[in-house]
Backbone as numpy.savetxt, mean C-alpha at the origin, in Angstrom:
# Nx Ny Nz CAx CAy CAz Cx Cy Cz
-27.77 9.78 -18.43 -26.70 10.30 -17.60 -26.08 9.14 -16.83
-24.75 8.88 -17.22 -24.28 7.98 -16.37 -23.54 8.31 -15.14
-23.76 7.54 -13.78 -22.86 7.97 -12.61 -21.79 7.14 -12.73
-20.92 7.64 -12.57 -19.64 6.66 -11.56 -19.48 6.81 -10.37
-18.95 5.44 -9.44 -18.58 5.68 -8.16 -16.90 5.58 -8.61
-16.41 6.49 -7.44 -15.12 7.09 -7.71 -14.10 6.96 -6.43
-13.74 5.74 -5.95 -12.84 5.51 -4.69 -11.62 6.67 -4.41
-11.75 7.47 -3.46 -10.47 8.31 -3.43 -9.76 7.38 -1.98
-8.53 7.85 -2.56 -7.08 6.98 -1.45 -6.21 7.90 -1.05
-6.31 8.50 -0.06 -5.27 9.05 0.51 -3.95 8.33 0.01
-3.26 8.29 -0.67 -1.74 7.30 -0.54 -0.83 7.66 0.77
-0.58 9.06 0.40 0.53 9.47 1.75 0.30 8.89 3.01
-1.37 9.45 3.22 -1.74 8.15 4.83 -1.39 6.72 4.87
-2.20 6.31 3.38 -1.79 4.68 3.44 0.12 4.49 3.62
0.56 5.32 3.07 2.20 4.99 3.36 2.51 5.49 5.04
1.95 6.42 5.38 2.42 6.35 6.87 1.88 5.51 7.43
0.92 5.18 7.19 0.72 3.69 8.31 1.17 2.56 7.85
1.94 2.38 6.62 2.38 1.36 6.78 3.59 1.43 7.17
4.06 2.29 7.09 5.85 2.82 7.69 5.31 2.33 9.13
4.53 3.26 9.43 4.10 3.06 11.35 4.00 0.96 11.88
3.31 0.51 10.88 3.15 -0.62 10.82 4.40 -1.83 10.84
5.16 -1.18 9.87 6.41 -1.82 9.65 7.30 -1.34 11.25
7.39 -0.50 11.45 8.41 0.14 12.37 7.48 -0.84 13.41
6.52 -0.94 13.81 6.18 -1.66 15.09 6.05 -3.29 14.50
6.22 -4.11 13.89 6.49 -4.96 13.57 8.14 -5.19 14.08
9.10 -4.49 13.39 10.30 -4.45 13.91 10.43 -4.92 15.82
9.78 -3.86 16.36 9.95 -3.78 17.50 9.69 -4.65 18.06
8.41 -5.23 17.84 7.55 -6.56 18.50 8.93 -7.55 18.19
9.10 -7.56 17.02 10.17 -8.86 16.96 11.43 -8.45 17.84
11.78 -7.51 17.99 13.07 -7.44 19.32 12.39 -7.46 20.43
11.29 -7.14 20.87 10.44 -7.79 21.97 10.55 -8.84 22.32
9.96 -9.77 21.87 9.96 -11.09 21.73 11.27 -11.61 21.55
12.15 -11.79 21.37 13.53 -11.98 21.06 13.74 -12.04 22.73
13.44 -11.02 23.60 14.42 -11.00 24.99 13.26 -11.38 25.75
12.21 -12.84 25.84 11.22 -13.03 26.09 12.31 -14.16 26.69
11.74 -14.71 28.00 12.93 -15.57 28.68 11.43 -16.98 28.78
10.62 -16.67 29.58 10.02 -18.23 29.41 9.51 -18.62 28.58
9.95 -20.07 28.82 9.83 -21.18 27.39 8.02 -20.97 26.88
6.98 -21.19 27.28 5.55 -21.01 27.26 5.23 -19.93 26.33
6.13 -18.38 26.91 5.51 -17.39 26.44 6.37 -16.94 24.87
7.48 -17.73 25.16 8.29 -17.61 23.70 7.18 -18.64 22.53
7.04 -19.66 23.01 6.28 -20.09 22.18 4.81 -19.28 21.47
4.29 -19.02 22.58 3.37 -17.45 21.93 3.95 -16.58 21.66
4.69 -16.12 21.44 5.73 -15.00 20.60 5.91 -15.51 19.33
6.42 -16.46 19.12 6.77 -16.82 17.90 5.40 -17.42 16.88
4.50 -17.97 17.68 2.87 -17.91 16.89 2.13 -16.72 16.70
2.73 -15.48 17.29 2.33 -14.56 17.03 2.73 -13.91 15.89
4.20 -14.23 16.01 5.05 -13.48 14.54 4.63 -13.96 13.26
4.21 -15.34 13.31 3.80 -15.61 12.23 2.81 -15.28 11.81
2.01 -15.34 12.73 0.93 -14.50 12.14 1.03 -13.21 11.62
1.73 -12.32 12.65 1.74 -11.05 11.88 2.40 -10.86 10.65
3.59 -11.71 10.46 4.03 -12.24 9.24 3.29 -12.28 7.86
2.76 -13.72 7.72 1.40 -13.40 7.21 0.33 -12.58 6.94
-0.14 -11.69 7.56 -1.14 -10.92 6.96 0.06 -9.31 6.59
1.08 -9.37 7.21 1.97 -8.28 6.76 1.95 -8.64 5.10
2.48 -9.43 5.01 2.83 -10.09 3.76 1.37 -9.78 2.67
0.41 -9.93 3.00 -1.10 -9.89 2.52 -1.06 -8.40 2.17
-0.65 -7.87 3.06 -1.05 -6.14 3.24 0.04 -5.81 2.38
1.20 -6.00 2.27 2.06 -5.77 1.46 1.63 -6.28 -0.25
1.30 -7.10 -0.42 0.57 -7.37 -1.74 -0.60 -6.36 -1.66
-1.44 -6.45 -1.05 -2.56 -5.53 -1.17 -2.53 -3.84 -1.75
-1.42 -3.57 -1.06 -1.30 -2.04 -1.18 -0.28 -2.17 -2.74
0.68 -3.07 -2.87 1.46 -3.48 -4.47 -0.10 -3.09 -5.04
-1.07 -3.52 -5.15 -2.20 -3.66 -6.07 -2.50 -2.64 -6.04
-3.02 -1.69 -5.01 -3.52 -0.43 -5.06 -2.48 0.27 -5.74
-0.86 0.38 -5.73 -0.04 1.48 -6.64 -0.03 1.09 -7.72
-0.52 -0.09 -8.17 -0.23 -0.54 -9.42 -1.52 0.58 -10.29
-2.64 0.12 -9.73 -4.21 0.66 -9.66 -4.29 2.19 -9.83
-3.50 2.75 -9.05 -3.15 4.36 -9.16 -2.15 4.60 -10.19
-1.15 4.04 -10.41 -0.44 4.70 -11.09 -0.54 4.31 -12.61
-1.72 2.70 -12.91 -2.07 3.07 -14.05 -3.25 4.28 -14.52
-4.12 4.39 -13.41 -5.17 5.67 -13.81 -4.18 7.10 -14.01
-2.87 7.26 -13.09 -2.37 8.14 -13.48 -1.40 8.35 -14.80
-1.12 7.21 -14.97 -0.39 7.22 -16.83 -1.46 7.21 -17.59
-2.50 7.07 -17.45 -4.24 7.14 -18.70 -3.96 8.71 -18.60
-3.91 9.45 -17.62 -4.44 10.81 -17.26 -3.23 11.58 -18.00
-1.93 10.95 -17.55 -1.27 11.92 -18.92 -1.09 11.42 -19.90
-1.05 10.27 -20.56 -1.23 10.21 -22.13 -2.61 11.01 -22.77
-3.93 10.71 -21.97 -5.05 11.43 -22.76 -4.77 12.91 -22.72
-3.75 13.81 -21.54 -3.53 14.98 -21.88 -2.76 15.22 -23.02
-1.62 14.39 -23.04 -0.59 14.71 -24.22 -1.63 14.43 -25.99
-2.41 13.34 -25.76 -3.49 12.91 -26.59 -3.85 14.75 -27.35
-4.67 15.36 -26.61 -5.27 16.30 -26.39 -3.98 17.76 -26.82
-3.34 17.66 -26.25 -2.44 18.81 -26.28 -1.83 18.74 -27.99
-1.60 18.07 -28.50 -1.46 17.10 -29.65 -2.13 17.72 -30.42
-3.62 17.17 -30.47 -4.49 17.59 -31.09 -4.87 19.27 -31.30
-4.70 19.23 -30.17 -4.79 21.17 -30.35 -3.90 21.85 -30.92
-2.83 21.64 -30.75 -1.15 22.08 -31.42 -1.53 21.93 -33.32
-2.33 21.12 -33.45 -2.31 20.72 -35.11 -3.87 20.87 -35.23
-4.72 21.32 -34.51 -6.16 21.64 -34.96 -6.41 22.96 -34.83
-5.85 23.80 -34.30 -5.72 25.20 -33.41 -6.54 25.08 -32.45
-6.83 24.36 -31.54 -8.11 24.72 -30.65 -7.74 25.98 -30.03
């Protein structure tokens, strides 16, 4: 008997938080934008990059996960059509 482990992904969540994510990214950067001393602009703008960066990461990351889902979901309907196929011309 073989097991599989079987990762389930909310997607819809993962897309609202990244909407939520993106939308406060936005903001921070008009934040920072009306930041008046020189010191703290400079930490503003080491900050953006950073968030920059791992945005950018997370944005590849989650590319991988739809890629990941939506090939298990094209396997899932070709092996139905596979199947439906077969029955149409075997009588199941």
């Amino acid at each position: 008997m073989e097991t599989r482990n079987q990762i389930t992904i909310d997607v819809t969540a993962l897309r609202t938080r990244f909407e939520q994510l993106q939308e406060y990214l936005r903001n921070t950067e008009k934040r920072y934008g009306k930041v008046i001393a020189k010191n703290a602009q400079q930490i503003c703008a080491n900050m953006m990059r950073i968030l920059e960066k791992k945005n950018i990461q997370l944005i590849a990351s989650l590319e991988q996960l739809k890629i990941l889902y939506n090939s298990n979901t094209n396997k899932r309907g070709l092996i139905n059509a596979i199947g439906a196929k077969h029955c149409r011309y075997n009588g199941c």
